[in-house]
N, C-alpha and C positions, 0 to 999 in steps of 0.2 A: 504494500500500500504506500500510500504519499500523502503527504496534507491534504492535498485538496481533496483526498477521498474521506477524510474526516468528518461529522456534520457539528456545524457550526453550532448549534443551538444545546449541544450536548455539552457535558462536566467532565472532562476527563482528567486520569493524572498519568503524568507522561514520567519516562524514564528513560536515561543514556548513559554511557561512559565514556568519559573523553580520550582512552585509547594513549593512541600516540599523535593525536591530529594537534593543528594550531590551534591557536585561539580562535583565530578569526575563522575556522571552520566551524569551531563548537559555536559561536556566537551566528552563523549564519543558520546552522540547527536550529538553535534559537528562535532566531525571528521566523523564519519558513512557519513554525507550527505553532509563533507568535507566543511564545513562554514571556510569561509576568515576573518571575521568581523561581529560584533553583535551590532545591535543598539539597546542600550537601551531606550524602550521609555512607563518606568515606571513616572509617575510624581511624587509620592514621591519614592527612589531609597534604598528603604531600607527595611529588613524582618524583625519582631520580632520574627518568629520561625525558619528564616533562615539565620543565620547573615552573614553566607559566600557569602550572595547574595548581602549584601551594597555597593552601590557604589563602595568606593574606593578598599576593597577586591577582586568585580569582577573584578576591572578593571587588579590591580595587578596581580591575578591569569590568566587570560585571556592573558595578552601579557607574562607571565611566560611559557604558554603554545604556546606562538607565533599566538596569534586569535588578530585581535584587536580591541577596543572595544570605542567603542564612545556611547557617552551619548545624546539622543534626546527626555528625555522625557518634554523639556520644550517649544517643538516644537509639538512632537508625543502625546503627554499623553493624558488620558483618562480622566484628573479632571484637565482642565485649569485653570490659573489664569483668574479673571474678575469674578464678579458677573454677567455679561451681558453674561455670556457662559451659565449660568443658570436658569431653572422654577423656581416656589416659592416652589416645594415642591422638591428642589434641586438635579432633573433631571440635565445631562449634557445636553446643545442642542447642536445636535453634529449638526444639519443642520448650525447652527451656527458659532460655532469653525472648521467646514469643508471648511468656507470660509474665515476663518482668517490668514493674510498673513504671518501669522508667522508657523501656520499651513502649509499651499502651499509648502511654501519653505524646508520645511520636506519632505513633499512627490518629493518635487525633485531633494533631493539630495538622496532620498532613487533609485528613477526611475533611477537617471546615473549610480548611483556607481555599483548597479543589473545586469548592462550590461557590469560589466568591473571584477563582482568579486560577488562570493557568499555570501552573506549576509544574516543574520535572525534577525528578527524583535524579541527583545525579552521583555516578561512580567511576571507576578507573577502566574497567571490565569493558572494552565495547562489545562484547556480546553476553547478552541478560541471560542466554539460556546458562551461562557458565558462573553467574552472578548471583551474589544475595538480593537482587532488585528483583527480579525472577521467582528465586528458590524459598526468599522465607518474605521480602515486603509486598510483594504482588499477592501471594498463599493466602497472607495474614489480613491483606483489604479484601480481597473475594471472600473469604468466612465472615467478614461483619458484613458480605451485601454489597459491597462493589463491583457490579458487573463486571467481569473479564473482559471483556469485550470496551469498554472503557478505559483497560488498563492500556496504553500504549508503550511501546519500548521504540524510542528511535534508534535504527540501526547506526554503523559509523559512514556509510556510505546515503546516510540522506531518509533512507526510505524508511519505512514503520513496520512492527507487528502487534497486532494486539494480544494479550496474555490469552484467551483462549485458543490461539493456533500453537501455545507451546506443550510439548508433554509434563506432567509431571514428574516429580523426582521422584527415581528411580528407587528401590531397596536395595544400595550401593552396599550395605552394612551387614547384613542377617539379623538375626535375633528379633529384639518387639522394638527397639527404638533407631528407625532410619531418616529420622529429619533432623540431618547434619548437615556441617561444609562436609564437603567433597572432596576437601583438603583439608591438610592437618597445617593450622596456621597458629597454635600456641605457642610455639620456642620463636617467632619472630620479634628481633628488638624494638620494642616502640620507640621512637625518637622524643628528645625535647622537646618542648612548643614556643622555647627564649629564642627562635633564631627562624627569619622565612626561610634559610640556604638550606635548611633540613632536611636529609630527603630519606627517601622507602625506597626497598627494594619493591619490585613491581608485581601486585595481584588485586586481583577482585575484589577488595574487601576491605 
């Protein structure tokens, strides 16, 4: 799909990952599907291959270009604080952090604000099926009643998919509990937040 196949009169919440693209590519995303505000809900908010994506750069270039730009990945993120968000072989358990009230309260300010203003969920991942934008914030809106079909993921090449043409997550794990990352991302270092040059090694979340 494409913008224009969008309908206008409809509430949606959008979602992307800026990859390895410019800015001025993620910013033309942007406007194409006419995004109001972006919430970032990377947990750690920084690129090593992409510095124009850190934090306080996007935030600057974002309201330079009049988008504005809120920071939610310590609510939204895909690698919570807590060892008790985590397996021993340092799976996230999203069933877990899905009910953590700090989590909730993400998803609810994501739910009002969606209905008063276009917004896009944004990550590092350009592809949502390999994403927590996907795997556990798309899930967790379609269980309170957010049509799929509403959920939109822009791809990194322009064009769209919405959350019911993606499969569900798979039982990657055995056992009774398989709603995890896919990856095991707990021994990754989190960096300081005193310095924008900071940077992540590069994944989804």
């Amino acid at each position: 799909m494409r913008s224009s196949d969008l309908e206008t009169a409809i509430d949606y919440i959008f979602t992307l990952g800026h990859s390895n693209i410019s800015f001025e590519q993620l910013l033309n995303q942007l406007r194409v599907y006419e995004i109001e505000a972006v919430a970032d809900v990377r947990s750690q908010p920084y690129s090593k291959y992409s510095p124009h994506f850190n934090r306080n750069a996007l935030n600057a270039q974002l309201e330079d270009a009049g988008i504005t730009y809120e920071f939610m990945g310590h609510q939204l993120g895909g690698r919570p604080d807590g060892q008790h968000f985590y397996d021993e072989q340092g799976h996230v358990r999203y069933d877990k952090w899905s009910e953590d009230e700090r989590f909730l309260d993400g998803i609810a300010i994501l739910e009002s604000i969606a209905k008063r203003r276009r917004w896009a969920i944004l990550c590092s991942e350009g592809d949502a099926r390999a994403c927590h934008r996907h795997l556990l914030l798309a899930r967790v809106l379609a269980s309170h009643g957010w049509p799929k079909t509403n959920i939109i993921h822009i791809e990194p090449d322009g064009t769209c998919i919405s959350e019911d043409s993606l499969p569900e997550q798979p039982d990657l794990f055995g056992g009774t509990v398989s709603w995890r990352s896919p990856l095991s991302v707990l021994q990754r270092v989190q960096p300081s937040t005193s310095s924008n040059d900071l940077t992540e090694p590069e994944f989804g979340d």
